[in-house]
Every structure is written in C-alpha cells, then in structure tokens.
C-alpha positions as CSV (number, residue, x, y, z in Angstrom):
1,X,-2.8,-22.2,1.9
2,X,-4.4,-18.7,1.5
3,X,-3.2,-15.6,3.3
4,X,-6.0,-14.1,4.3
5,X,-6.7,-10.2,4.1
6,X,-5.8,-8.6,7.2
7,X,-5.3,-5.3,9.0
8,X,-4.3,-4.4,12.6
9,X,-4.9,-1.6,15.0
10,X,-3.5,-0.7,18.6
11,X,-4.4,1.3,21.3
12,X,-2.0,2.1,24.7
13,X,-3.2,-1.5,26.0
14,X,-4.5,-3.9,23.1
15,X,-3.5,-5.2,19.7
16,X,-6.3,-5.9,17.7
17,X,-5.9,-7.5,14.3
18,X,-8.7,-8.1,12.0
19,X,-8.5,-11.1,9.8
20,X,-11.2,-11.5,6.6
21,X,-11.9,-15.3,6.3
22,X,-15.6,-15.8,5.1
23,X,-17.4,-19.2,4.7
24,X,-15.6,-21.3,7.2
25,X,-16.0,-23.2,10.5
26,X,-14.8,-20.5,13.6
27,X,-15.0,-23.5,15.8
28,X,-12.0,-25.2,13.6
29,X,-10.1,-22.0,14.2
30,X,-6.6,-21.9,15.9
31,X,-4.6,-19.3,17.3
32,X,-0.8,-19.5,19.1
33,X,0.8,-16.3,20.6
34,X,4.1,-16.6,21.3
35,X,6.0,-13.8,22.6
36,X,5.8,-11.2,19.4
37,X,5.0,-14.3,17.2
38,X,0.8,-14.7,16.5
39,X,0.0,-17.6,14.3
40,X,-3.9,-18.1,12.7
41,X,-5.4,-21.3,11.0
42,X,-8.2,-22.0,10.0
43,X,-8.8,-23.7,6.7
44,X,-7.9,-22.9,3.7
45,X,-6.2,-19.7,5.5
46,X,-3.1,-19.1,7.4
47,X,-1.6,-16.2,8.6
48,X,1.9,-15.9,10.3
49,X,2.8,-12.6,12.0
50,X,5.6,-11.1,13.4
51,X,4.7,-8.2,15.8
52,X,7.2,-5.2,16.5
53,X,6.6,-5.9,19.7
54,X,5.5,-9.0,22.4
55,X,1.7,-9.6,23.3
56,X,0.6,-12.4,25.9
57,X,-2.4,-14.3,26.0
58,X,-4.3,-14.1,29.2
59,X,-8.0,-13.5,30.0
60,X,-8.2,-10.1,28.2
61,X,-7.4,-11.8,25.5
62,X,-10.5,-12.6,22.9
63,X,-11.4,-13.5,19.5
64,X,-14.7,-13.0,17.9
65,X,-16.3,-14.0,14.0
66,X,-19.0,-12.0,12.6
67,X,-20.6,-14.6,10.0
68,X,-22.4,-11.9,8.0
69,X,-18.5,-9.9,7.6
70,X,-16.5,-13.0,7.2
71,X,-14.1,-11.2,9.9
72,X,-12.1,-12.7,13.0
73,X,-11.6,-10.0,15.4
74,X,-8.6,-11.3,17.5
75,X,-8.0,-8.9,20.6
76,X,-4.4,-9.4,22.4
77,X,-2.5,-7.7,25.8
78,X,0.5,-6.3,24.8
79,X,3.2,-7.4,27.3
80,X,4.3,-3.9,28.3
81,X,1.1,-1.5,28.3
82,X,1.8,1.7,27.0
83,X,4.2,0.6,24.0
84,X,4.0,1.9,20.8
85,X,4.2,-1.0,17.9
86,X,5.5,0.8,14.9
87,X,4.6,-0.2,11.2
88,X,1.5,-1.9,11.7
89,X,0.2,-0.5,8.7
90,X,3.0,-2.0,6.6
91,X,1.3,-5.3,5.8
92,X,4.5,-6.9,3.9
93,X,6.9,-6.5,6.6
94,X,4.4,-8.2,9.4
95,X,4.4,-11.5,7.5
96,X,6.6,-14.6,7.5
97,X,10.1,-13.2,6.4
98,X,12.9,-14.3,3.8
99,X,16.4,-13.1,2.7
100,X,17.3,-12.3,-0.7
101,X,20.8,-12.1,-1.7
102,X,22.0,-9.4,-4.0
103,X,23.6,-11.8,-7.0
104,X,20.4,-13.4,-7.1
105,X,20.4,-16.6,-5.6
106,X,17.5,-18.5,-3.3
107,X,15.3,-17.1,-1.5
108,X,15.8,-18.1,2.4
109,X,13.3,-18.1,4.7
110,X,14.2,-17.0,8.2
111,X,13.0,-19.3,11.1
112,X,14.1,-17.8,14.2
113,X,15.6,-14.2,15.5
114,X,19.9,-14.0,16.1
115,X,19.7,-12.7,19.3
116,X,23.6,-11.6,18.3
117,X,21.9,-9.3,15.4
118,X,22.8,-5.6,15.1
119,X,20.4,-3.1,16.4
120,X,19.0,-0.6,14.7
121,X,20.7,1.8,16.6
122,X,23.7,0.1,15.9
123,X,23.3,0.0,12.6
124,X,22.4,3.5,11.6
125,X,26.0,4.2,13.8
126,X,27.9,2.2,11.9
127,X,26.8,3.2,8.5
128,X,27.0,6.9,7.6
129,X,26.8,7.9,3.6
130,X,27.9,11.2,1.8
131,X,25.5,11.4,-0.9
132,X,28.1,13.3,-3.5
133,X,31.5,10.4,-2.9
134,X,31.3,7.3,-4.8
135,X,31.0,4.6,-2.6
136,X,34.0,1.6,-3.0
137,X,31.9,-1.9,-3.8
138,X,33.9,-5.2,-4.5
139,X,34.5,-5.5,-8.1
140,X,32.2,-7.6,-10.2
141,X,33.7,-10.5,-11.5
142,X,35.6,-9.9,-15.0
143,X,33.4,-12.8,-16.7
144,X,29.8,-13.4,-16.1
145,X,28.0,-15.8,-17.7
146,X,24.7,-14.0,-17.4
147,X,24.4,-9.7,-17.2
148,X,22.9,-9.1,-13.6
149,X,21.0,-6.1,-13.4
150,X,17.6,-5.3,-11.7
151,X,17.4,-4.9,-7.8
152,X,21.1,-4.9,-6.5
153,X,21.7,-6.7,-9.6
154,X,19.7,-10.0,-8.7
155,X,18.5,-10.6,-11.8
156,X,19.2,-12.5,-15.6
157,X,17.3,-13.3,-18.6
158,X,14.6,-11.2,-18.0
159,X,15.3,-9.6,-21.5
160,X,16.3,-12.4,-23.8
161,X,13.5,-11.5,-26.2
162,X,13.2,-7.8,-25.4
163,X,13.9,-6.7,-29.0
164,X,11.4,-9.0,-30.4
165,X,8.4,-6.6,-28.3
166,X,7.2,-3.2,-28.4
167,X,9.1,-2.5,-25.5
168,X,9.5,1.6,-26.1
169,X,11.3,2.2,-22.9
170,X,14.2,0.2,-23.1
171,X,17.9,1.9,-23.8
172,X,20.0,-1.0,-23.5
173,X,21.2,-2.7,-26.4
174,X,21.2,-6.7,-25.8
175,X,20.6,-6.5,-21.6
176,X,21.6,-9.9,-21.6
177,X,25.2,-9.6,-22.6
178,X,25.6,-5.8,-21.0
179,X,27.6,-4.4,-18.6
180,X,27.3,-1.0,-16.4
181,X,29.7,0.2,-18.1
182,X,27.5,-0.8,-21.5
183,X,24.2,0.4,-20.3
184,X,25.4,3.7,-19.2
185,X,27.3,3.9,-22.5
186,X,24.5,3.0,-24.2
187,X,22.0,5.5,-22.5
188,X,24.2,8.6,-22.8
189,X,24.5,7.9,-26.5
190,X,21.0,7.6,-26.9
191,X,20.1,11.2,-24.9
192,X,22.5,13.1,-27.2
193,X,21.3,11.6,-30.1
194,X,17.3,12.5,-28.5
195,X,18.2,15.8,-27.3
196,X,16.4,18.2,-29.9
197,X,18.1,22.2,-29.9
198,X,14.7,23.0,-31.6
199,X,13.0,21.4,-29.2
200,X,14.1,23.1,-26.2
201,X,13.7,26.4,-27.7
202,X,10.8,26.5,-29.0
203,X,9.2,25.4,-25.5
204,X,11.5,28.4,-23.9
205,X,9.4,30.6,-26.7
206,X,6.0,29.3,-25.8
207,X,6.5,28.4,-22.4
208,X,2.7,28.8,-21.3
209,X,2.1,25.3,-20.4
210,X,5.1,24.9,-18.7
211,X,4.2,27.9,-16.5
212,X,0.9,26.5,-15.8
213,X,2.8,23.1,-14.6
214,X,5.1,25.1,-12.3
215,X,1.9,26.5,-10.4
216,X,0.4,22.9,-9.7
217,X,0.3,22.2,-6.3
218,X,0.5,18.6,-5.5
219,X,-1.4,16.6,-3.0
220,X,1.8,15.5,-1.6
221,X,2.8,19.0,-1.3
222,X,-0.4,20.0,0.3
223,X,-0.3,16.6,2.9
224,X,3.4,18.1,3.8
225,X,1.9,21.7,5.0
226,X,-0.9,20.1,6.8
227,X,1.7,18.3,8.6
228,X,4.1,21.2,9.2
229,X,1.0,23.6,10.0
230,X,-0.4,21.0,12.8
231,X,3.2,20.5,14.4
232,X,2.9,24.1,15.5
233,X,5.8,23.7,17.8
234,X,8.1,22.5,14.9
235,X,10.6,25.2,12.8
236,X,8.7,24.7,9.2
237,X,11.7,23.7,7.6
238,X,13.1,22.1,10.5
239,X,13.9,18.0,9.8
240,X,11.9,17.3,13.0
241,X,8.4,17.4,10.6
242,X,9.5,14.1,10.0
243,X,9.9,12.6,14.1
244,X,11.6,9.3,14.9
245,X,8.1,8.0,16.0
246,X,6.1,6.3,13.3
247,X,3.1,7.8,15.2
248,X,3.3,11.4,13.4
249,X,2.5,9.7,9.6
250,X,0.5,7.0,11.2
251,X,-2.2,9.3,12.8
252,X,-1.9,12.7,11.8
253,X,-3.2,12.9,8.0
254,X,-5.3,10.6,6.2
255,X,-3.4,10.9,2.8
256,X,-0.9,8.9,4.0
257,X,-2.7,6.1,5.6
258,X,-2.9,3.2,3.2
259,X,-6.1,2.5,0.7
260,X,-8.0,-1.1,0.5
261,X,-6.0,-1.5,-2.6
262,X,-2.6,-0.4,-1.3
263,X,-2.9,-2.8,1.2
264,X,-4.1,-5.7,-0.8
265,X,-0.7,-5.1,-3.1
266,X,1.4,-5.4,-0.3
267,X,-0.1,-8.5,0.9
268,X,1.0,-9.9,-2.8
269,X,4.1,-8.7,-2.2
270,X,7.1,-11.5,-0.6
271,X,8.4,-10.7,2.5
272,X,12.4,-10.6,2.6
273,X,15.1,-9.5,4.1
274,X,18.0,-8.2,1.6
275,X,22.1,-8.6,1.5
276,X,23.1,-5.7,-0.1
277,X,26.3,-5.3,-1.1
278,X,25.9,-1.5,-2.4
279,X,22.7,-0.3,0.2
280,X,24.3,3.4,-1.2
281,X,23.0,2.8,-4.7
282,X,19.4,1.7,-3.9
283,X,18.8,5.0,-2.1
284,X,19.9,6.7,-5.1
285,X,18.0,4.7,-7.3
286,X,14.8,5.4,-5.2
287,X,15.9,9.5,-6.1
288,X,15.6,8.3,-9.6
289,X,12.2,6.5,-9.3
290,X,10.5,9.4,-7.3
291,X,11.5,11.9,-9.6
292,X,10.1,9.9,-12.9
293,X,7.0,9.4,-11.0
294,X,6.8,13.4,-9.9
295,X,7.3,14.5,-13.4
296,X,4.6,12.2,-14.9
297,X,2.3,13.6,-11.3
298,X,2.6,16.8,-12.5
299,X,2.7,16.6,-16.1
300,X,-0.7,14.9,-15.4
301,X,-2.0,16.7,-12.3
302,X,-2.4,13.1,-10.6
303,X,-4.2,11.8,-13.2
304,X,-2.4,8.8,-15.3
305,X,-2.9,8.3,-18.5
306,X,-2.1,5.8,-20.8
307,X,1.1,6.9,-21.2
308,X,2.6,7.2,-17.9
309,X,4.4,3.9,-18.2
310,X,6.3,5.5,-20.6
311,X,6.7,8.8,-19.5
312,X,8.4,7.3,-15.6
313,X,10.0,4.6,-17.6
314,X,11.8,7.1,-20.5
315,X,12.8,9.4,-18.0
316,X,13.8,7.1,-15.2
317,X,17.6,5.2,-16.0
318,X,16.8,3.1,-13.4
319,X,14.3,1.3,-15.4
320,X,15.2,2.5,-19.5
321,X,19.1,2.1,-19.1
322,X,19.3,-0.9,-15.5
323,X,21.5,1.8,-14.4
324,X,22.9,2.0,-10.9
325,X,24.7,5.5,-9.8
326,X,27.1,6.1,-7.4
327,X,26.2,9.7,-6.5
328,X,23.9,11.8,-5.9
329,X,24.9,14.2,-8.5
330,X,25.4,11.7,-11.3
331,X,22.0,10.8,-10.8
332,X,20.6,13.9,-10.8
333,X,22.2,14.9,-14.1
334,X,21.0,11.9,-15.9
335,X,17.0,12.2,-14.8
336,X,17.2,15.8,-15.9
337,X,19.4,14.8,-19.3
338,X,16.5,12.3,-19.5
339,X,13.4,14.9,-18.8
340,X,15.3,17.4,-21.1
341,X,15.4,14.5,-24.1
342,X,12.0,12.5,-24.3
343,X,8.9,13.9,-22.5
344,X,6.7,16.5,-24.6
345,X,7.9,19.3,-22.2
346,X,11.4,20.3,-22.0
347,X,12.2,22.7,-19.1
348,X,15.2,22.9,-17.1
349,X,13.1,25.0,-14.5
350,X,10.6,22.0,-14.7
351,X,13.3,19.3,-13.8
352,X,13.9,21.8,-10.9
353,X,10.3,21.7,-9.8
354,X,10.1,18.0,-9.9
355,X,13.4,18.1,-7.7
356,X,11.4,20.0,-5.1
357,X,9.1,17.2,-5.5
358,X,10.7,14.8,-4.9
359,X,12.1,16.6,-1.6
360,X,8.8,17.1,-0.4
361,X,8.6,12.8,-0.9
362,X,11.6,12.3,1.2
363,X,10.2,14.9,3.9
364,X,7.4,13.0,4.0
365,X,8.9,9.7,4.8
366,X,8.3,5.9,4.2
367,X,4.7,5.6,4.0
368,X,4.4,8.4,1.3
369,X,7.3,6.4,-0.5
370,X,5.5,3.4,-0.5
371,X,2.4,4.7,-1.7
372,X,4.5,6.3,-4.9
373,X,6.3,2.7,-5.8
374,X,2.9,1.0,-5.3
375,X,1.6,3.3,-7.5
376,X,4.5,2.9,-10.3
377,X,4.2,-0.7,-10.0
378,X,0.8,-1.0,-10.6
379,X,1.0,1.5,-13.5
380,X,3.5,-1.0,-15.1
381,X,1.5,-4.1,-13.9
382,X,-1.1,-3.1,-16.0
383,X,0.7,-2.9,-19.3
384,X,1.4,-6.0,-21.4
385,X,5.3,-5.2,-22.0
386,X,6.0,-3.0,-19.0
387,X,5.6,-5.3,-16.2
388,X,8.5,-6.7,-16.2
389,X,10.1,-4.0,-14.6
390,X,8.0,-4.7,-11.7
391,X,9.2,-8.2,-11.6
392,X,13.1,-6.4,-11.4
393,X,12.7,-3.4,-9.7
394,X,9.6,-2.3,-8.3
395,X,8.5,-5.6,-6.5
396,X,11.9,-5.2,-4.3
397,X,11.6,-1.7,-4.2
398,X,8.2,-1.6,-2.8
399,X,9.4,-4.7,-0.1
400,X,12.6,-2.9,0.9
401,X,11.4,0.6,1.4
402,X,9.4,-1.0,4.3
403,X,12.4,-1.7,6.1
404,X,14.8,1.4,4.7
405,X,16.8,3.8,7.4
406,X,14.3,6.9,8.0
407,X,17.7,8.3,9.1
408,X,18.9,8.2,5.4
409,X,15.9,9.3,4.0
410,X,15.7,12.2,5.9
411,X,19.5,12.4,5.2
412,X,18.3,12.3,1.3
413,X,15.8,15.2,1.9
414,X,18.2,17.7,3.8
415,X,20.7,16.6,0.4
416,X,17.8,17.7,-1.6
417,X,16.9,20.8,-0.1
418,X,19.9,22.8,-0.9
419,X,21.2,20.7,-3.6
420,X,22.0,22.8,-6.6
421,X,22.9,22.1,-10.3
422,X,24.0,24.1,-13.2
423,X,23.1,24.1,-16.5
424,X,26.9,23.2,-17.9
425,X,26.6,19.8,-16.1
426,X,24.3,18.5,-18.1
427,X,26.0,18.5,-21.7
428,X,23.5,20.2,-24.1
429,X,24.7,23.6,-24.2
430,X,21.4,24.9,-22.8
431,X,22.9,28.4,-21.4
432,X,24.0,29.0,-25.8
433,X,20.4,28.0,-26.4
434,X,18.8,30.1,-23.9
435,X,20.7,32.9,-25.6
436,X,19.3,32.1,-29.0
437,X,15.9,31.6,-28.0
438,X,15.9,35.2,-26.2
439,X,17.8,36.8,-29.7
440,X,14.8,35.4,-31.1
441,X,12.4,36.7,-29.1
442,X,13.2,40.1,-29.7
C-alpha cells in the first residue's frame, strides 16, 4: 500500500484533511472515524491517522474529489467545537505509530492507547534535568558482542567497511569494536593532534572575514524578532515568546510553517514511539547538532555548499566521534574544541556566535528544530558516503523531536542564554596565543 501525500487544516469547528490520490475510482473510496482515529482507502493508497483530538461523523461531515487535482477533501466535526488540535503540521507523528527500543531491537507497532499511560502533565512533573550534573544510567554490559552507538545506542554494523570509503568525517577508530570510552578517547586525541597554534593566530591577525561572519544576521534570528516584535505584550527576553500553545509557531510567521518538501520527508519518515534509557543525553546531542548546522549557516549565509556535509559532520561529535555527553558543559567544550580544530575559520568569538544561535533555535521551538534536522538530513542524504549518519542519527532525530518536551527545550534555551565558558576549559592554551598574536601585531 501507498501513503498518500496529505496535509490537514482546522478551524474552531472543522478538521479538514486533504489527501492527494490521482487516477483512481472515488466511488471505491472508504472512510471510518472513530473517535480520534480516521482511516482512508482507496486503492493503491491507505492512510491511517491519529488525531490529537476526537472528531465525529455526522451530517456536517463531507468528502469531496476534484478529478483534475487528484485531491480528496475530507471535511470532519470535531467532537468538542472550539478545541485546538496541536501538531497538525507534523505529518510523522499523525501516522500509524511504533516503539523503538533503545538497544536496538524490533520495531513494535502500537495498536491501541493504555488508558493507564502517563500524561503529559505528569510526565514533565516527574522528570526535571539539571543540564550541568551527569545524569546516573544503568551500566552497559561489560561484554558486547556488537559496539551500539547511533540514536540511544540502537545501532551495529553500520561501519564494518567504514575504513575501506572516503568517509572524511569519521573519528573513530574501528566503530564496530568501540566503546564510549574509545570514541571519546579517540576524538580528543585526534583535536589535539588537529589543533593548529599557527592557525588560530594567524586568523586572530587577519580576522576580517570572521568579523564579517559575526555581523550575519540569520533568517532564524530575524523569524525570532518578528515573533517577539508581534507579541507586544511579551518581555522581549521573556521565555513566554515561546507559549505552551502550539498556535503561536503554527500561525504567526510563515518561516516556520513547513515547505512541500519538508513535508514530503517526514512522510518518509517511520512513526515510533522511543524507550529511552538516557532521554538527558539526546537533548544534549540535539545542542551538538544545532550548533554544527549554525556554524555551517553562517559560514555559508544559508547557502550549502558542497561541503557542508563535512563542515556539520567535522564539527559535530555526535556524528564524527558517536559520542553521547552527559552535560551540558562537556558538550559545549567539545563542539568548540571541534570548531576551533577543522573548519577554515578558527574563532573562539565565532563558536560564541554560533552558541547564540543555537539559543535563538531553542527559543524558537520544535518546528524550527525540525526544519534544521530535516535540513542536515537531507544534506547527508544526498552524499554517497554521508548518508549513513542519517540512517543512525538524523532519521530518529528528526521522528523524535516531534514528540520532545517543549518544557526542556525551553529549559535548554534559558541554559543557553546565560551560559558562559572560558577559554582555559577548552585545552589549547588560547589565552598564551592570544598574547602572541597581539605581541605580534605590534
């Protein structure tokens, strides 16, 4: 069976979901609504929703196909008028779900709701992180057959022949045999030995195109103080940019409202639902993919190039090292080790700029998340070595973010915000450099 293109809008009274099937029989359609659950058929397409919220079907209800579009037009109540549906533009998290566990085993498709289930509410109570202690997980098991790394460590053998391609970005020697304690050995090694002293100098000397970097405004910065402008009521730096309802991004600024192509990629994507045993560590690692992406955005101006696989894939560990941190801090020091060791500019102030961009990210919220890892995914998609870190990372990434706490994201930004790092920490003597470059500029 096909799933068909789809997209769905609301207003205070109707749900109204727009399905592309061209070149069939309408007659042979059929539809079942039950409760939030809307089912579609109509060979060689089916499409299985579930709905954040219940509709009924009554007399209102209606469904119409324009021959010369190839679109059904199905119209539906809602059950309470006046409700809000959230995430109706998040196409992956509509359709038929499954659970993924984090040690990689099968997929499990989930038939039914447990009415016993947590809440949201409930969850978000129970679980409260401090971004700068390292969170306690169970302790891996002292002999593995297979290295597990990837997504919450779901995956093996992904790099059994990884030293027999050109893959540039890869810090790890033998994957399939490491350990976290090897890969992060193994990438620290590697920056000191990368970290040029003439390097770094010479771009504090002629520091001109770095400057000009530093005054590049980003869309996503510019999207931000539309927002914060047009929420006139709202302190500018006050967390409530970002309100609980979905409605704010949804509505308010076309930037963030999904593309033809966005949508399309998440309709590839598999619905799941994960088991995570360290959720603390995927939050972390989404700091580390936002800030690879930012520093490729700006070193680009939004424009990728042919080497912006590389450039997010050097810098982030996440993807060069299948490193997982345990604190905010930790991971911060290695993106700007990483920034300060391969890229063409080397700037500590740089590294701070993409910081504030990746704040700016987090302020935004989900939707401008998920735009970022589509866009990182299909940069790596598109590259004949590179994709596999889709198939490990991104995919999941791009599938969970859907679903992630807005309360820890926003959690993440206020961490950002004031979160400050000095030179010392990183391990490359920068502050004796500094000194030497300004002796020689005299």
């Amino acid at each position: 069976m096909i799933t068909p293109h789809f997209s769905i809008t609301q207003d205070d009274n109707f749900v109204v979901i727009t399905i592309h099937a061209p070149y069939v029989r309408a007659q042979d359609v059929e539809l079942d609504v039950d409760g939030s659950q809307f089912r579609f058929y109509l060979k060689p397409y089916y499409l299985r929703l579930q709905l954040p919220g219940n509709v009924i079907e009554d007399t209102r209800a209606s469904a119409l196909y324009d021959v010369a579009s190839g679109n059904m037009t199905v119209k539906l109540p809602k059950e309470t008028p006046g409700e809000y549906f959230p995430d109706l533009d998040l196409l992956t998290k509509l359709l038929a779900r499954s659970v993924a566990s984090s040690n990689g085993g099968h997929l499990i498709e989930v038939v039914g709701e447990n009415n016993d289930a947590l809440t949201d509410a409930e969850i978000e109570e129970a679980i409260e992180y401090s971004w700068e202690l390292p969170q306690k997980v169970a302790d891996a098991p002292e002999i593995l057959l297979n290295a597990q790394y990837g997504f919450s460590g779901s995956y093996s053998g992904y790099f059994t022949h990884v030293q027999e391609t050109c893959n540039e970005i890869n810090e790890v020697i033998d994957p399939e045999t490491s350990t976290p304690l090897s890969r992060r050995q193994n990438r620290i090694q590697a920056e000191d030995l990368k970290f040029d002293e003439d390097h770094y100098i010479a771009d504090l000397l002629n520091n001109e195109p770095i400057l000009n970097l530093l005054k590049y405004k980003t869309h996503w910065w510019k999207t931000l103080k539309r927002l914060q402008k047009n929420d006139k009521d709202v302190p500018k730096e006050s967390d409530s940019v970002i309100n609980e309802n979905e409605k704010l991004h949804s509505v308010k600024d076309p930037e963030l409202e999904f593309t033809s192509r966005e949508r399309e990629m998440m309709l590839r994507l598999p619905n799941k639902e994960y088991l995570l045993n360290d959720p603390k560590a995927i939050y972390l690692g989404l700091v580390d993919l936002l800030f690879a992406y930012s520093y490729n955005h700006r070193f680009t101006e939004g424009e990728n190039t042919i080497e912006s696989a590389w450039t997010i894939g050097k810098i982030s560990p996440t993807i060069s090292s299948l490193e997982q941190f345990s604190t905010l801090r930790e991971t911060v020091i290695a993106l700007f080790r990483r920034s300060l060791s391969y890229p063409l500019y080397r700037s500590f102030i740089l590294c701070e700029k993409v910081l504030q961009d990746v704040y700016v990210l987090l302020k935004l919220g989900r939707r401008a998340i998920i735009k970022v890892l589509l866009d990182i995914k299909d940069t790596f998609d598109n590259h004949d070595v590179y994709y596999i870190y889709s198939k490990v990372w991104l995919d999941d990434y791009c599938v969970w973010c859907m679903k992630a706490s807005d309360k820890h994201i926003r959690s993440l930004a206020r961490e950002l915000h004031h979160f400050k790092i000095e030179k010392a920490e990183i391990g490359f003597e920068l502050e004796n450099l500094e000194q030497l470059s300004q002796e020689a500029d005299i």
